[in-house]
C-alpha positions in Angstrom: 28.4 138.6 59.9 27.6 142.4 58.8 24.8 144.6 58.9 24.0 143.2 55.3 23.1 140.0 56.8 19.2 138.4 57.5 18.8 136.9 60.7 14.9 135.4 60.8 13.6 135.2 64.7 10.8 133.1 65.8 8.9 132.1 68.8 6.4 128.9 69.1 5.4 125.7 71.3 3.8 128.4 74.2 1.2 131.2 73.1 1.4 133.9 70.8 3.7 132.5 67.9 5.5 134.7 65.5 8.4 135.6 63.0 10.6 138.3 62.3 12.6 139.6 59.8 15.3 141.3 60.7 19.0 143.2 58.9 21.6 144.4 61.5 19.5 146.9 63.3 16.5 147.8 60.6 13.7 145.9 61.4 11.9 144.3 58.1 9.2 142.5 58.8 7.5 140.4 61.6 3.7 139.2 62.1 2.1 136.8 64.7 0.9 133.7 63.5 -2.5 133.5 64.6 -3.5 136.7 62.4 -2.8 134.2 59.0 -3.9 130.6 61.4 -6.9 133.4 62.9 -6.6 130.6 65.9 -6.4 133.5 68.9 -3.2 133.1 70.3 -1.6 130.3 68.4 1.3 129.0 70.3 2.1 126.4 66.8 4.9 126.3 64.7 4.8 130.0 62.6 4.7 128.6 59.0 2.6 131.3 57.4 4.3 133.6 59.4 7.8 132.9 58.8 6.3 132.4 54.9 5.3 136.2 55.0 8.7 137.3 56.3 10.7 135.6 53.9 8.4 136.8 51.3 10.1 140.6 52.2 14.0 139.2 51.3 15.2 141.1 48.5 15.5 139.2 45.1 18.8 137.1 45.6 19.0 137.1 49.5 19.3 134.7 51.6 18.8 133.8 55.6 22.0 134.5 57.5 20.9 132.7 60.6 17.5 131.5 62.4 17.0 132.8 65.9 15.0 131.1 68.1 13.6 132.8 71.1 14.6 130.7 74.2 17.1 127.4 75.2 14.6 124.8 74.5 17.0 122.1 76.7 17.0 124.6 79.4 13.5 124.6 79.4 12.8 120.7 79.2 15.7 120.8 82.2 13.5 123.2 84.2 10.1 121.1 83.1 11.8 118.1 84.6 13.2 118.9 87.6 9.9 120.7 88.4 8.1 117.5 87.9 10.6 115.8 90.0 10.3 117.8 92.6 6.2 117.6 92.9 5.8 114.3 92.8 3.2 113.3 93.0 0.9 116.0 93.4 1.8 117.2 90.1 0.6 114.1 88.2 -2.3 116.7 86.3 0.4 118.3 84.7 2.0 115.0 83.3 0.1 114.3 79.9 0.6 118.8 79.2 4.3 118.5 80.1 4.9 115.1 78.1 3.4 116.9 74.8 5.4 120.4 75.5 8.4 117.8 75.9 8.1 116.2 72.7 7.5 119.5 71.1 10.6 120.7 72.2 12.8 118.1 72.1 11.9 116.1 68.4 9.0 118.2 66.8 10.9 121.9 67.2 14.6 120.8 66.1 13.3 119.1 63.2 11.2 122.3 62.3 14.2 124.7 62.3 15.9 123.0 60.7 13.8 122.7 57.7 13.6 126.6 58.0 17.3 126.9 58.4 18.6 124.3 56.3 21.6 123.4 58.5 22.1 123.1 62.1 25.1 125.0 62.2 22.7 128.5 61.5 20.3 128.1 64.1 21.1 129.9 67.7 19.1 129.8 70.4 18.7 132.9 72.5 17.5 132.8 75.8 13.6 133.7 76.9 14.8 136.7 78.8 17.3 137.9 76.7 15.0 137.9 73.6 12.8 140.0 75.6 15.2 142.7 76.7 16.0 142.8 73.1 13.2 143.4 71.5 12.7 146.5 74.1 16.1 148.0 74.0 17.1 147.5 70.4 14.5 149.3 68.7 14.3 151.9 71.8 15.7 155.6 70.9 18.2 155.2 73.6 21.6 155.0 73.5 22.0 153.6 77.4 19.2 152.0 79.0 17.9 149.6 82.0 16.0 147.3 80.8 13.0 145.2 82.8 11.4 142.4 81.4 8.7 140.6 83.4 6.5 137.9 82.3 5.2 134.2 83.7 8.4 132.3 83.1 11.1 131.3 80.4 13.5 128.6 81.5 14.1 129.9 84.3 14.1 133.0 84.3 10.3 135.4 85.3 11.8 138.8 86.3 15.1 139.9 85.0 17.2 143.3 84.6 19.5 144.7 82.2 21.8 147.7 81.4 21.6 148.1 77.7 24.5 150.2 75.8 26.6 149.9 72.7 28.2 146.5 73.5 24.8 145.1 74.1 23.0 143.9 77.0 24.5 143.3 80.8 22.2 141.4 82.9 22.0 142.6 86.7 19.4 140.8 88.3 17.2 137.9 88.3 14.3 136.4 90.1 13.3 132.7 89.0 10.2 130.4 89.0 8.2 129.6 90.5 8.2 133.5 92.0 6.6 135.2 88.9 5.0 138.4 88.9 2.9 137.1 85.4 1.8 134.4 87.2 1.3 135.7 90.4 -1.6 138.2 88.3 -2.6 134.9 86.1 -4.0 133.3 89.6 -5.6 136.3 90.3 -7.4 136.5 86.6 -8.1 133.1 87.0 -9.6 133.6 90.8 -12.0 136.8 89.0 -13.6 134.3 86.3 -11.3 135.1 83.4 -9.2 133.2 81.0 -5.3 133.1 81.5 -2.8 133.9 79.4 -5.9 135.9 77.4 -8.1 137.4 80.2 -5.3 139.5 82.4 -6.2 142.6 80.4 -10.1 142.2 81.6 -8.6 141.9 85.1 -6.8 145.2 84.6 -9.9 146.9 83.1 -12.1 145.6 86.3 -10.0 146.9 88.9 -11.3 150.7 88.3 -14.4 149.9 89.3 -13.1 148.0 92.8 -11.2 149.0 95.8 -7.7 147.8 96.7 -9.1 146.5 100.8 -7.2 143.0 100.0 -4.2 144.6 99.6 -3.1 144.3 102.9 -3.7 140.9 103.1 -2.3 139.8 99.9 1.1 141.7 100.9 0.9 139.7 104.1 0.1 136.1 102.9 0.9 135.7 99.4 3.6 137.6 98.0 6.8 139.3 100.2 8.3 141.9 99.1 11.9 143.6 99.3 12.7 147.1 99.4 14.5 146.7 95.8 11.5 144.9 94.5 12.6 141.7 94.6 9.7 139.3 95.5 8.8 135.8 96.5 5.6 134.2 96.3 3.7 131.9 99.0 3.2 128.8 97.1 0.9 127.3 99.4 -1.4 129.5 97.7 -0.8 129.0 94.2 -0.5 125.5 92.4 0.8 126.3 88.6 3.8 124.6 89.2 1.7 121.5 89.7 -1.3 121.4 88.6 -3.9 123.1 85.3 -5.1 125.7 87.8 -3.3 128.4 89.2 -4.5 128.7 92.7 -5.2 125.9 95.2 -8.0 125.3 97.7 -6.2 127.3 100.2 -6.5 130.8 97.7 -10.2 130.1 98.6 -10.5 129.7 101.6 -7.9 132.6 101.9 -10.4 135.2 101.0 -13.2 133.6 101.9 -15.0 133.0 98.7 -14.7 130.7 96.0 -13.5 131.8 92.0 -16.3 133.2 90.2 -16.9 130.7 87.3 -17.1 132.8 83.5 -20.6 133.1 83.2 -21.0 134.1 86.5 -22.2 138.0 88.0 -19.5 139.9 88.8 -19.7 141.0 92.4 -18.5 143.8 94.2 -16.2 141.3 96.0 -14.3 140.4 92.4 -14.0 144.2 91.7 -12.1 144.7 94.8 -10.2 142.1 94.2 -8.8 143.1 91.0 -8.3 146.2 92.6 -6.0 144.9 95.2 -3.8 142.5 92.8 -3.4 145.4 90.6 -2.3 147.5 93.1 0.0 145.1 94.1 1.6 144.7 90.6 1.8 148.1 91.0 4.1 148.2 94.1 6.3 145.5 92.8 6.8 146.7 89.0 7.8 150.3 90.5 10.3 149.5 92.9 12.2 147.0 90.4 12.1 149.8 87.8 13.8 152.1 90.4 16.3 149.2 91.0 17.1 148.6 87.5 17.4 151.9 86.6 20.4 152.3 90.1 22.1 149.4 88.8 22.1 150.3 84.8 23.1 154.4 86.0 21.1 155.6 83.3 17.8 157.4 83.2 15.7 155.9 80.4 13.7 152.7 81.0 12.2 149.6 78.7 10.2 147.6 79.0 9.3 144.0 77.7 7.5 140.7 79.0 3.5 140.0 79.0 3.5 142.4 82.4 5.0 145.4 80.0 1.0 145.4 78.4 -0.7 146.3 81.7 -0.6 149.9 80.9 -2.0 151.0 84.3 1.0 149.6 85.6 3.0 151.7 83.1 1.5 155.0 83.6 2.1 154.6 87.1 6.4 154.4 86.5 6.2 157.7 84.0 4.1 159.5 87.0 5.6 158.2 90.3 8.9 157.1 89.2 11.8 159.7 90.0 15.1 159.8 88.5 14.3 158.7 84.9 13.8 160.7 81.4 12.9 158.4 78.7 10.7 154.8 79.0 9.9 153.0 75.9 8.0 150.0 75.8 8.2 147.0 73.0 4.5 147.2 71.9 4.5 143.5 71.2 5.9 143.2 74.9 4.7 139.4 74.7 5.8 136.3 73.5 5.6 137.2 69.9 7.9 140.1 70.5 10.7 137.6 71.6 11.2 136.0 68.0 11.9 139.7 67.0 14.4 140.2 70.0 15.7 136.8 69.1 16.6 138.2 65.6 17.9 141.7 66.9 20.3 140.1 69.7 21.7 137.9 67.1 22.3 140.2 64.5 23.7 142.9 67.0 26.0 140.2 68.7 27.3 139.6 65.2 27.9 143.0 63.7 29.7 144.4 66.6 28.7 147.7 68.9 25.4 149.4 68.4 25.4 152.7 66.9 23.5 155.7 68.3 20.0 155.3 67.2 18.0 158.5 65.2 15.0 157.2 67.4 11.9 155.4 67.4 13.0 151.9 65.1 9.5 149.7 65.2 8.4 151.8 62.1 5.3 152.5 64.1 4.6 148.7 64.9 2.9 148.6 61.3 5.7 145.1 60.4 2.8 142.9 58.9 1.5 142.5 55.5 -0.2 145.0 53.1 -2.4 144.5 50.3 -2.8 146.4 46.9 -5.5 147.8 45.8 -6.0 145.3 43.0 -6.2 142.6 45.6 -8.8 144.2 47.5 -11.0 144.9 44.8 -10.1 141.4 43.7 -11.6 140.1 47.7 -14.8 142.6 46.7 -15.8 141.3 43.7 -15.6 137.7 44.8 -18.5 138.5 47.1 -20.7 140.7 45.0 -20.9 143.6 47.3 -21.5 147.3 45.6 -18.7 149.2 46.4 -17.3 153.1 45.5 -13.5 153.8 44.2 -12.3 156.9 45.8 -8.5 157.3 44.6 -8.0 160.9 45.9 -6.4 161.1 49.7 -8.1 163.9 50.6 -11.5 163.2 49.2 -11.4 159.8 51.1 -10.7 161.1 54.7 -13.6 163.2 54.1 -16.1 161.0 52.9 -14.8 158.4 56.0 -14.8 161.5 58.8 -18.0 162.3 57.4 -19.3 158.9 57.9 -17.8 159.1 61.6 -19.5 162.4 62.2 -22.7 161.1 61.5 -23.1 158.3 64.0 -21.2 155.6 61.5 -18.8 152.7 63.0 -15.9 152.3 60.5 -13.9 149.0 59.7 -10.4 150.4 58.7 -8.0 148.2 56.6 -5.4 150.1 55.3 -1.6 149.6 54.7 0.7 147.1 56.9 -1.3 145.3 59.6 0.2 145.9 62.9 3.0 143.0 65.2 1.7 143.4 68.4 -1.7 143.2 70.0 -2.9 146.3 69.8 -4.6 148.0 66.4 -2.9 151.2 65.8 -5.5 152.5 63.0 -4.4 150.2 59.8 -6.3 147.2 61.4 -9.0 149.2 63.5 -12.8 149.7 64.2 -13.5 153.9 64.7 -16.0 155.7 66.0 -17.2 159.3 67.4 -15.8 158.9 71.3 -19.3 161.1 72.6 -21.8 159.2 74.3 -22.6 156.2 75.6 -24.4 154.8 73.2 -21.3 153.9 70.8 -19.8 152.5 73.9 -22.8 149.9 74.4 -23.6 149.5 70.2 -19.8 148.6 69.7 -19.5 146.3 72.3 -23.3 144.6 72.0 -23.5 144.0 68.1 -20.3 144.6 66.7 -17.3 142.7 68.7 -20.0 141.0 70.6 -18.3 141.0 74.2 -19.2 142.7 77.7 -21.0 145.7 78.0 -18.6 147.0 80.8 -15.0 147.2 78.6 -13.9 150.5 77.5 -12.6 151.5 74.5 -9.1 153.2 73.7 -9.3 156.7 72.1 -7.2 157.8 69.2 -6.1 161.7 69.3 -4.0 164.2 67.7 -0.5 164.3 69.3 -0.7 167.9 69.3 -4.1 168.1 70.9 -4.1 165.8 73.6 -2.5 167.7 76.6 -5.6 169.6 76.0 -7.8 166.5 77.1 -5.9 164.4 78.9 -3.2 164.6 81.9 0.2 163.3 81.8 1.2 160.9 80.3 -0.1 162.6 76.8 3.2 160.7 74.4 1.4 157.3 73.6 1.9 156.1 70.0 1.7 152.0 70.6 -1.5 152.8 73.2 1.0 151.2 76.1 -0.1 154.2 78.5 -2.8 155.5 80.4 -4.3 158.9 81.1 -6.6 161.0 83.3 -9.3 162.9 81.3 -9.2 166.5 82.7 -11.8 167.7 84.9 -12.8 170.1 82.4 -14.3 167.0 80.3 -15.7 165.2 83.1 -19.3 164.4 84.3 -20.5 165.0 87.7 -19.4 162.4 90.4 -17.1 159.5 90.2 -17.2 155.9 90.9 -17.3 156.5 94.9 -20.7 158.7 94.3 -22.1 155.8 92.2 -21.1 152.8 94.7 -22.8 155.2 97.6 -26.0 155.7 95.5 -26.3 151.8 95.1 -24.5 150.8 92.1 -23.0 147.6 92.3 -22.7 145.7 89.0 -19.9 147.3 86.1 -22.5 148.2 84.1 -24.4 150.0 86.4 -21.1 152.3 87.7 -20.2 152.4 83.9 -23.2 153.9 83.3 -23.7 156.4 86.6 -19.9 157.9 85.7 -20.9 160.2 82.7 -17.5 161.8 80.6 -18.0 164.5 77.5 -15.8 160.9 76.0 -18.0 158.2 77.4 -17.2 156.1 74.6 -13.2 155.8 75.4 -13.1 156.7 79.0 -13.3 154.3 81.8 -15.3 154.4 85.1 -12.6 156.3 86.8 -11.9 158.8 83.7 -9.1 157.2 82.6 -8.3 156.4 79.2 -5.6 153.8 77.1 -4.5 156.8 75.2 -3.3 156.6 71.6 -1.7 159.8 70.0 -1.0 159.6 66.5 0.5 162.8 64.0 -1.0 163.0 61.1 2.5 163.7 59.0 3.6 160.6 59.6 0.9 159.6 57.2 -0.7 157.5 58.4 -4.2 157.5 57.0 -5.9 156.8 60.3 -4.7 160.1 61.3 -5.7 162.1 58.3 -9.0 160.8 58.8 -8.9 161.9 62.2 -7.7 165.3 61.7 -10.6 165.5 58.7 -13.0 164.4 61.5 -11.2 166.9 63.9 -12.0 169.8 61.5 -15.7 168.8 61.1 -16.7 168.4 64.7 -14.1 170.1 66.6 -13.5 167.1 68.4 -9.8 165.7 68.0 -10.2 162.1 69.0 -11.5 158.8 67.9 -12.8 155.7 69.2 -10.4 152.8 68.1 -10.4 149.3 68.9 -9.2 146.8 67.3 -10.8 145.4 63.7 -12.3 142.1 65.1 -15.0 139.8 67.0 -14.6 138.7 70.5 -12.6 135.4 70.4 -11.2 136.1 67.2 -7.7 137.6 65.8 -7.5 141.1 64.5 -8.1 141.1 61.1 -5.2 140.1 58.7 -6.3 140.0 54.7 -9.0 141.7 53.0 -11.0 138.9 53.3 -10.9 138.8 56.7 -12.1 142.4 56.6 -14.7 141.5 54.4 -15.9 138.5 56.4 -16.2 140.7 59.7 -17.9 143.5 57.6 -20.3 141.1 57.0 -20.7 139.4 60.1 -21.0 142.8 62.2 -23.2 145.6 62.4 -20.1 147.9 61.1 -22.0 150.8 59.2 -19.0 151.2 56.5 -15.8 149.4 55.6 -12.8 151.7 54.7 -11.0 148.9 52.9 -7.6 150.1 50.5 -8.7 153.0 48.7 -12.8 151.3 48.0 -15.7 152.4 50.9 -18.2 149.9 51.4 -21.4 151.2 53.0 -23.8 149.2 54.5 -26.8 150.9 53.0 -26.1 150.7 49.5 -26.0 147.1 49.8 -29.0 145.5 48.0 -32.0 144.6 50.6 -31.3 140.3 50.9 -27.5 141.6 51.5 -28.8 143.3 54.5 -30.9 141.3 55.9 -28.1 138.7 56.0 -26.0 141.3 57.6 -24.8 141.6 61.2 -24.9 139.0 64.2 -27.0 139.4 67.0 -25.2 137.5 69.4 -24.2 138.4 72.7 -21.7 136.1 75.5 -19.5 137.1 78.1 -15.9 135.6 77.0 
C-alpha cells in the first residue's frame, strides 16, 4: 500500500456514527451520519455517510481498504464476560446487550462487507487506537503523547500513547469498568441530564456551583494515584449492570435523590456539577503530566468524548508545566474514531510518518458543500423572495450590516463541519452585547434553556485584547477568562450572597460588555478564526468588526434543540422557517425575513419553549 491508496474509516452500532475518507496522510472527506439521517446522535450503520465520502474518489479510484473503528469480537468478549460476571443483577441490561450482540456479530460483518466487497480488505482497528489516531495524525507535531479518554471501547477507557514517525507506542492503560467518561455520565445523569448527550450541560452548570462535594467524592467514589491513574467505587455506580448509571447507594450518598429533567435546578445540583468537574479536572491533569513523562516530548493530544470538555482543556494549557504544543481532534468523539481508523491504516501501510507542515483537519470543514445552483434550486422550491449578491465583499457587508443592527443570521456556506461543533459554515451569528440576544437566541430560536451560554467567534489577531490565555482556539475546544477590563461589576459569589439561587437568576445578576457569549463566571468557549484563511464567516466578522468596533460574534451552531446541525440547504431552509432567524445567509442568496410576503410571516417562527 502507498500514499496513493484510499482507505475508508467508519464507526457505528454505539452513538455518533460516521465515515471518513482518507489518502496516506491527506485527509479527504468525513461527515457524521446523523447530519444526512438528522436522528441526533445516530449510532446506525453510516450509509449516507459513507455514500458522501465515496462520492469525493477521483474518477477511476477505488477503496484500498475499509477501516473499522474497534475489534467488534473483543467487544462482544468484554460484553460477555461482564454479563457473566453480574449475574443476576444485570438481567436489565440483557435484552440492550442481546441487540448490540447481534449487531455486532451478524448485522455489522455483513454490512462491511457490502462496503468492502471482500473480507480480506476490511481491518479492524482498535477503539483506543482509532482515537489516538485521529488526535496525533492530523496534529502539527512531529513527537507527541497522546491521551485518549472516553466511557469504554473493548476494554480499554483511559489509554496513553507516544506518537512519532513509526506510529503510535502505547504506555498505559486503565480498563472498565474504571472510566473517567462514565464516571462524569453518572454524574450528568444524577443532575437531571441526558447521557451520552447532556455531559456538555453538566459542564456549563458547574460555573454557577461550588466544588463542597469534592472532598467527599475523592473519598468515596473515585481513588486516585499520584500518576493519575484511578479506580472507581462501584458500589456507587451500576452501568456495568444495569440502564442507569448510579445505584440507590449514589443517593443516599449525598443525601438527595437525581433531579428528574423537568425538574428546578437547585443550588444543591449546581454544586454538584461543580464538584464532578473539578474532579475530572484533577484526574485529566495528572494523567496528561504522566503521558507527557512517559512519551519525553512536550506537545500533547487529545482524543475521546472527555477531550470536548473544554474546561478541562483550558485547565492542562494553564496549569500544566513542561509541555509546548496540545492539539485536540475537534471531533474528539466517537465519530472521530472512523477517521483515526482510516489514518492508522493508511499510516501502518505506507511506512514512517513524515514531518507534518501543520494543522491537517483542513479546519474541520470535511463535510459536504452545495453550489450555488443547488441552493437557489432548495429556494425556489419553497417560494421564498430572495436577493443574489455574487460580489464577496458586497455580501459581508450587507450580512455584518444585518448583524449590527440587532439581526440573528443562519449561515450556510461552504463544507459543513465533522465534528460537533459549528465553526461558521454551519452557524447561527449574532452581535455578542447584551443580554437580550443571549435570552431571544435561546427562547425562540434553538428553543432550549435560558441559562446556556453561547460561544463567541473573534479575530485571531484581536482576541488577546479580550480574553486571557488561552487566546489560540480555532475548533472552539478551549476556554477563556474575559479580562476585567470587559467585565461588569460583581461575580457569581456577590450574586449567590444577594439571594440568587436559580441559573437564570446568577446569569442575569453577572453583567459582561459580552453578555451574549460569556458565562456566569466570565468565561467564554472561545473561537478565533483569521480571516485569510477565507473563510467567509470571518470576512463577515472582520466587516462587522470595522462597523462597530467590536471584533467578535456570537456563534452557535445552525440548529433546534434536539436536532442535528444543519446539513443541506434544505435543512437550512426548513430551520429558517421554523425559527425566529431574522436573515438566512445561504450560498451566495440572503433571505430576509421581512421581505417575505405577510401569510409567509405569520407562518414563521415557533414559539415553543422545553427544557431538554
Amino acid at each position: 500500500m502507498s500514499q496513493t491508496d484510499y482507505i475508508l474509516g467508519i464507526s457505528a452500532h454505539f452513538h455518533d456514527s460516521a465515515a471518513a475518507l482518507v489518502q496516506g496522510d491527506r485527509i479527504i472527506a468525513a461527515a457524521q451520519e446523523e447530519r444526512f439521517s438528522r436522528k441526533k446522535a445516530d449510532w446506525r450503520f453510516p450509509d449516507q455517510a459513507i455514500q458522501y465520502c465515496l462520492s469525493q474518489l477521483p474518477d477511476g479510484a477505488s477503496l484500498d481498504k475499509v477501516a473499522y473503528y474497534e475489534n467488534p469480537a473483543l467487544k462482544v468478549q468484554r460484553i460477555l464476560e461482564t454479563a457473566r460476571e453480574k449475574l443476576p443483577s444485570g438481567a436489565r441490561l440483557w435484552p440492550q446487550m442481546v441487540e448490540t450482540l447481534k449487531n455486532l456479530s451478524q448485522l455489522l460483518p455483513r454490512q462491511l462487507e457490502k462496503v468492502a466487497g471482500d473480507t480480506d480488505r476490511i481491518i479492524f482497528v482498535p477503539h483506543h487506537r482509532s482515537h489516538a489516531a485521529s488526535a496525533f495524525y492530523p496534529s502539527p507535531f512531529e513527537n507527541a503523547a497522546v491521551l485518549v479518554l472516553d466511557g469504554v471501547g473493548e476494554y480499554s477507557t483511559t489509554t496513553l500513547w507516544s506518537g512519532g514517525p513509526t506510529g503510535l507506542h502505547a504506555t498505559g492503560e486503565i480498563q472498565f469498568p474504571h472510566s473517567l467518561g462514565l464516571f462524569y455520565s453518572a454524574f450528568t445523569q444524577y443532575c437531571g441530564f441526558k447521557v451520552n448527550s447532556g455531559e456538555y450541560k453538566l459542564m456549563g452548570l458547574a460555573p454557577f456551583g461550588t466544588p463542597e462535594f469534592r472532598g467527599k467524592i475523592r473519598d468515596e467514589l473515585i481513588d486516585i494515584g499520584e500518576d493519575g491513574s484511578f479506580t472507581l467505587n462501584m458500589d456507587y455506580f451500576s452501568f456495568d449492570r444495569d440502564l442507569s448509571t448510579i445505584s440507590p447507594l449514589f443517593e443516599m450518598l449525598f443525601k438527595q435523590p437525581h433531579r428528574h429533567e423537568t425538574a428546578a435546578i437547585t443550588p444543591f445540583y449546581m454544586n454538584m456539577a461543580a464538584s464532578a468537574q473539578a474532579v475530572l479536572e484533577e484526574v485529566v491533569l495528572a494523567l496528561a503530566k504522566t503521558a507527557l513523562n512517559r512519551s519525553d516530548s512536550q506537545n500533547l493530544c487529545l482524543a475521546g468524548g472527555v477531550a470536548l470538555n473544554c474546561v478541562a482543556n483550558s485547565r492542562l494549557r494553564r496549569d500544566l508545566d513542561g509541555f509546548e504544543g496540545l492539539w485536540i481532534q475537534p471531533a474528539a468523539n466517537d465519530a472521530g474514531g472512523a477517521l483515526g481508523a482510516a489514518l492508522e491504516v493508511a499510516r501502518t501501510q505506507a511506512g514512517p510518518r513524515q514531518k507534518p507542515a501543520g494543522d491537517n483537519m483542513a479546519g474541520g470543514f470535511l463535510g459536504p458543500e452545495y453550489s450555488d445552483a443547488e441552493i437557489q434550486s432548495a429556494l425556489d422550491s419553497t417560494g421564498l423572495i430572495y436577493e443574489s449578491v455574487p460580489d464577496p465583499a458586497d455580501y459581508a457587508a450587507l450580512v455584518a450590516a444585518g448583524l449590527a443592527a440587532g439581526q440573528i443570521v443562519g449561515h450556510f456556506h461552504g463544507r459543513m463541519e465533522f465534528g460537533p461543533r459549528a465553526l461558521g459554515n454551519r452557524s447561527i451569528l449574532a452581535d455578542p452585547r447584551g443580554k437580550d440576544t443571549l435570552s431571544r437566541v435561546n427562547r425562540s430560536i434553538k428553543f432550549r434553556e435560558d441559562w446556556r451560554p453561547f460561544a463567541p467567534i473573534i479575530l485571531a489577531d484581536e482576541a488577546a485584547t479580550y480574553f486571557e490565555e488561552p487566546t489560540d482556539s480555532p475548533y472552539m475546544l478551549l476556554v477563556a477568562d474575559l479580562k476585567a477590563a470587559f467585565r461588569g461589576p460583581g461575580g457569581v459569589g456577590d450574586a449567590r450572597a444577594q439571594g440568587h439561587h436559580t441559573p437564570m437568576q446568577l446569569q442575569n445578576a453577572v453583567t459582561s460588555q459580552f453578555a451574549a457569549v460569556t458565562h456566569v463566571d466570565f468565561s467564554a468557549r472561545l473561537q478565533t478564526i483569521d480571516p485569510a484563511t477565507g473563510a467567509r464567516a470571518g470576512v463577515i466578522l472582520k466587516a462587522f468588526h470595522a462597523i462597530t468596533g467590536c471584533p467578535m460574534l456570537m456563534n452557535t451552531s445552525f440548529n433546534v434543540r434536539g436536532e442535528p446541525i444543519i446539513c443541506t440547504p434544505k435543512d437550512a431552509i426548513d430551520c429558517f422557517l421554523n425559527t425566529h432567524l431574522d436573515m438566512l445567509a445561504i450560498g451566495g442568496y440572503l433571505v430576509r425575513k421581512a421581505a417575505q410576503p405577510a401569510w409567509v410571516r405569520q407562518k414563521i417562527g415557533r414559539t415553543r419553549f422545553a427544557a431538554d
